[in-house]
Every structure is written in C-alpha cells, then in structure tokens.
VOBA-1610 file (N, C-alpha, C; in pm, whole numbers, padded with zeros to 5 digits, always signed):
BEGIN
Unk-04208-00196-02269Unk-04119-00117-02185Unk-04203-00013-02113Unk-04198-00003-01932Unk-04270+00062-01913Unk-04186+00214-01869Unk-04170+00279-01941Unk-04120+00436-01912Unk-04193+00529-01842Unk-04219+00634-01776Unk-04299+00721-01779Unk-04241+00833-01873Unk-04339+00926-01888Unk-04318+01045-01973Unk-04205+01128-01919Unk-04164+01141-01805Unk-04063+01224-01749Unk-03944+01163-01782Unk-03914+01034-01755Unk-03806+00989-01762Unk-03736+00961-01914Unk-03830+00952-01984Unk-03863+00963-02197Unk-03799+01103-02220Unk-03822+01226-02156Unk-03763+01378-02141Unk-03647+01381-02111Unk-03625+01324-02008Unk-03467+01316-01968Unk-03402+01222-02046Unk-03438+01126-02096Unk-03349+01034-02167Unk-03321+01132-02278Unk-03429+01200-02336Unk-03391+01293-02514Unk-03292+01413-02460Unk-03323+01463-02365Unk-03203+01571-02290Unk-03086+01563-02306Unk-03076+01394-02244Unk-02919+01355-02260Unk-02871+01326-02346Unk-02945+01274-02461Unk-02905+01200-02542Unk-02874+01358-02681Unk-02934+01460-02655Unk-02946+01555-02726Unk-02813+01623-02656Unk-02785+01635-02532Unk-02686+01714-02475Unk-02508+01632-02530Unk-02572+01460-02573Unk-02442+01386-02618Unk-02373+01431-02777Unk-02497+01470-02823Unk-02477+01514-02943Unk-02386+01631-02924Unk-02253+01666-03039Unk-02196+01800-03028Unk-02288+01940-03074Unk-02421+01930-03166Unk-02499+02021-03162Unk-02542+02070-03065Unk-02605+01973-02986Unk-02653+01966-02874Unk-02546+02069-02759Unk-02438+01968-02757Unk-02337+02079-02681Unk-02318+02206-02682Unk-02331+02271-02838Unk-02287+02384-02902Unk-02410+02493-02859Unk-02533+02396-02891Unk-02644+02498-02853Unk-02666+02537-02742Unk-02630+02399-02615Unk-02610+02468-02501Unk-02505+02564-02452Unk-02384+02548-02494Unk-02311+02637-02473Unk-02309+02779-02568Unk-02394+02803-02675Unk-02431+02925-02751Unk-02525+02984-02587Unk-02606+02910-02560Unk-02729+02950-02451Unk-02649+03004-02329Unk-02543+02948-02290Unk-02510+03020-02194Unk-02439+03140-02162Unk-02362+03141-02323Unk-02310+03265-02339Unk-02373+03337-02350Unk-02486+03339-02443Unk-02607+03437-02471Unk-02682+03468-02315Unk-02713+03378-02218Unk-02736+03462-02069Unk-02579+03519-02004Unk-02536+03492-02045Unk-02404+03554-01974Unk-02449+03697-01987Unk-02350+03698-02125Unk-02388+03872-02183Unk-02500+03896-02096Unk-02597+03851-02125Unk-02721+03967-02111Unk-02710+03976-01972Unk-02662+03940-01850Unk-02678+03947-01724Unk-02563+04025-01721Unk-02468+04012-01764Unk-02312+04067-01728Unk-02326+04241-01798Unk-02330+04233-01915Unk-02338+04337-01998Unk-02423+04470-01891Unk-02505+04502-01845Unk-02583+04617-01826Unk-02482+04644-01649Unk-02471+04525-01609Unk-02340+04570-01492Unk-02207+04646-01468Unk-02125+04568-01604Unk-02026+04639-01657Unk-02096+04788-01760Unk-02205+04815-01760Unk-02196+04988-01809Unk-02207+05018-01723Unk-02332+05001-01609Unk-02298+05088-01502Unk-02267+05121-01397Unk-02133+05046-01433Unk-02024+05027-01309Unk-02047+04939-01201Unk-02105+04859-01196Unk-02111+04766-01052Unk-01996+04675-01045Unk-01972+04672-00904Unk-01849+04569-00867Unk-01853+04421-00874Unk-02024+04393-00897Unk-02049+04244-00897Unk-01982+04168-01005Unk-01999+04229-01133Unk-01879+04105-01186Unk-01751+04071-01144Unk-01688+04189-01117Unk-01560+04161-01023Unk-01495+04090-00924Unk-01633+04082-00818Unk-01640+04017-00747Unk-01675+03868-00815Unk-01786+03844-00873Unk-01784+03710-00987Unk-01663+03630-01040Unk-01573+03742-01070Unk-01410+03714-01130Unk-01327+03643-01038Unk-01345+03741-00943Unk-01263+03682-00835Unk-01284+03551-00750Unk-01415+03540-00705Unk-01462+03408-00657Unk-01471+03299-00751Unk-01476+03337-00864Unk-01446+03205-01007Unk-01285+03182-00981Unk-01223+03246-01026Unk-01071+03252-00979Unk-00997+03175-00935Unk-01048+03187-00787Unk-01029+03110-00633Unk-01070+03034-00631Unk-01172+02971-00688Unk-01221+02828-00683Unk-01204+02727-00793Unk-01126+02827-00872Unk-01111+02706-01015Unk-00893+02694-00944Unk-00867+02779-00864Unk-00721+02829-00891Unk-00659+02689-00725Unk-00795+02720-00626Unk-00806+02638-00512Unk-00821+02487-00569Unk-00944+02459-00651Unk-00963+02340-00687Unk-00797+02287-00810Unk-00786+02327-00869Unk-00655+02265-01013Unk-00507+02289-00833Unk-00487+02343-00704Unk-00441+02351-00668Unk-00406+02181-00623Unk-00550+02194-00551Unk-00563+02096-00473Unk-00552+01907-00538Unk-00593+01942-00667Unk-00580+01807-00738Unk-00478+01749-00798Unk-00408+01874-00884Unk-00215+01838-00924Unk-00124+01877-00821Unk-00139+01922-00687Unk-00010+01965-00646Unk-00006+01905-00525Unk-00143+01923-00454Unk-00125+01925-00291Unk-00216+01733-00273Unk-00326+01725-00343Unk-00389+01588-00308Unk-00333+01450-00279Unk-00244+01422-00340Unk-00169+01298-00333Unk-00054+01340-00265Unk-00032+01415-00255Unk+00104+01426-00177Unk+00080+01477-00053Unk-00055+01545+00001Unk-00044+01565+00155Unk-00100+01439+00214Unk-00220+01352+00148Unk-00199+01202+00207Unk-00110+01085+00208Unk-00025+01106+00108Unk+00090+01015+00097Unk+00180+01051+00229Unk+00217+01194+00270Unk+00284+01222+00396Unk+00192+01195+00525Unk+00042+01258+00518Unk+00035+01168+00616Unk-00025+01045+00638Unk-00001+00993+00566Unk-00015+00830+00593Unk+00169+00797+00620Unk+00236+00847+00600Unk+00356+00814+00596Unk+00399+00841+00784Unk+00322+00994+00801Unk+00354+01051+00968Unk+00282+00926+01029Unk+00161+00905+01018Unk+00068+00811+01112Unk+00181+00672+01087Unk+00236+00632+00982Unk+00295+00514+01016Unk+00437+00534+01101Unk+00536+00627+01087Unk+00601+00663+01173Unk+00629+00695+01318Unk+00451+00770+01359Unk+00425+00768+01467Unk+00398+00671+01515Unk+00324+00588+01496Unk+00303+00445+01511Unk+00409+00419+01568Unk+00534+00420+01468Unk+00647+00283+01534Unk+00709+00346+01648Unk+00683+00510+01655Unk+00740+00561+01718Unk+00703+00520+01911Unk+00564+00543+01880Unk+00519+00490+02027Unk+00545+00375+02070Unk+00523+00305+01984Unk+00556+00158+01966Unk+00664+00127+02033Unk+00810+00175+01995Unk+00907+00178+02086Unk+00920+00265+02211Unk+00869+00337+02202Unk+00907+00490+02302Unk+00760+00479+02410Unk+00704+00399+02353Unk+00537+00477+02412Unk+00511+00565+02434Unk+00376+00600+02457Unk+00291+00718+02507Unk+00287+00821+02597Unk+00338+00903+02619Unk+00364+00978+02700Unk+00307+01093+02711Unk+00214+01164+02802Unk+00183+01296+02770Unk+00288+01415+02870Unk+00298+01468+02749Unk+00411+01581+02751Unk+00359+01717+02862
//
C-alpha cells in the first residue's frame, strides 16, 4: 500500500476525531480557547464578544430559518409561479406593459 506520511496523519486525525474521546478532547480544546480568548474581554469591558453574540445569533437564527421554514416552501411557490406564468402567456401572450 502506497500511502504517504501526510495522508497516514490525516487518516489517524479522523479516525481519532471518530472516536467519542477523541470528540470530547476536541471539544474540552475548544472550550478551553474559548475562555481564554473570551475571558480577559469580558473584564475589561469590550464590546467584541457582544458583537460575537450577535453575529453567531443571526447566522445560526438566519440559517435554522432558512432550512425549516422558508427553503422548500419558497421553491415549491416558485416553481409553482413559473408554471402558472407559463400557462398564463401561453394563453394571453406576451405583452410588454
């Protein structure tokens, strides 16, 4: 089997990241940079986590928007308008207004 050494690294990565230790330690690691980046902001007063809050927010609040509420149902309508319009010209034709 010809591997190189890089790709032998990434295979143990993943295969270590499949493991739930693996998971746990990475996610211990990120909390542990969290804190330490977040922590010395919130003492002395900066707005950047706030701002952090807020743009996490909006993009987790935009994205769960867009996938259960609005995704299938604003292409289902318009695929529904484009076929309507369709028949519409179809009989009526084209006309610019």
């Amino acid at each position: 089997r010809n591997i190189s050494r890089e790709q032998e690294k990434r295979e143990g990565r993943t295969k270590e990241l499949i493991r739930m230790a693996g998971i746990q330690g990475k996610f211990s690691s990120m909390l542990t940079n969290t804190v330490d980046y977040y922590k010395p902001l919130f003492r002395s007063g900066s707005c950047k986590p706030l701002w952090h809050i807020m743009v996490a927010t909006g993009v987790i609040m935009y994205t769960q928007n867009y996938i259960f509420n609005k995704g299938v149902h604003v292409q289902a309508a318009r695929k529904e308008q484009k076929i309507a319009l369709g028949e519409y010209y179809e009989r009526h034709g084209k006309a610019a207004h």
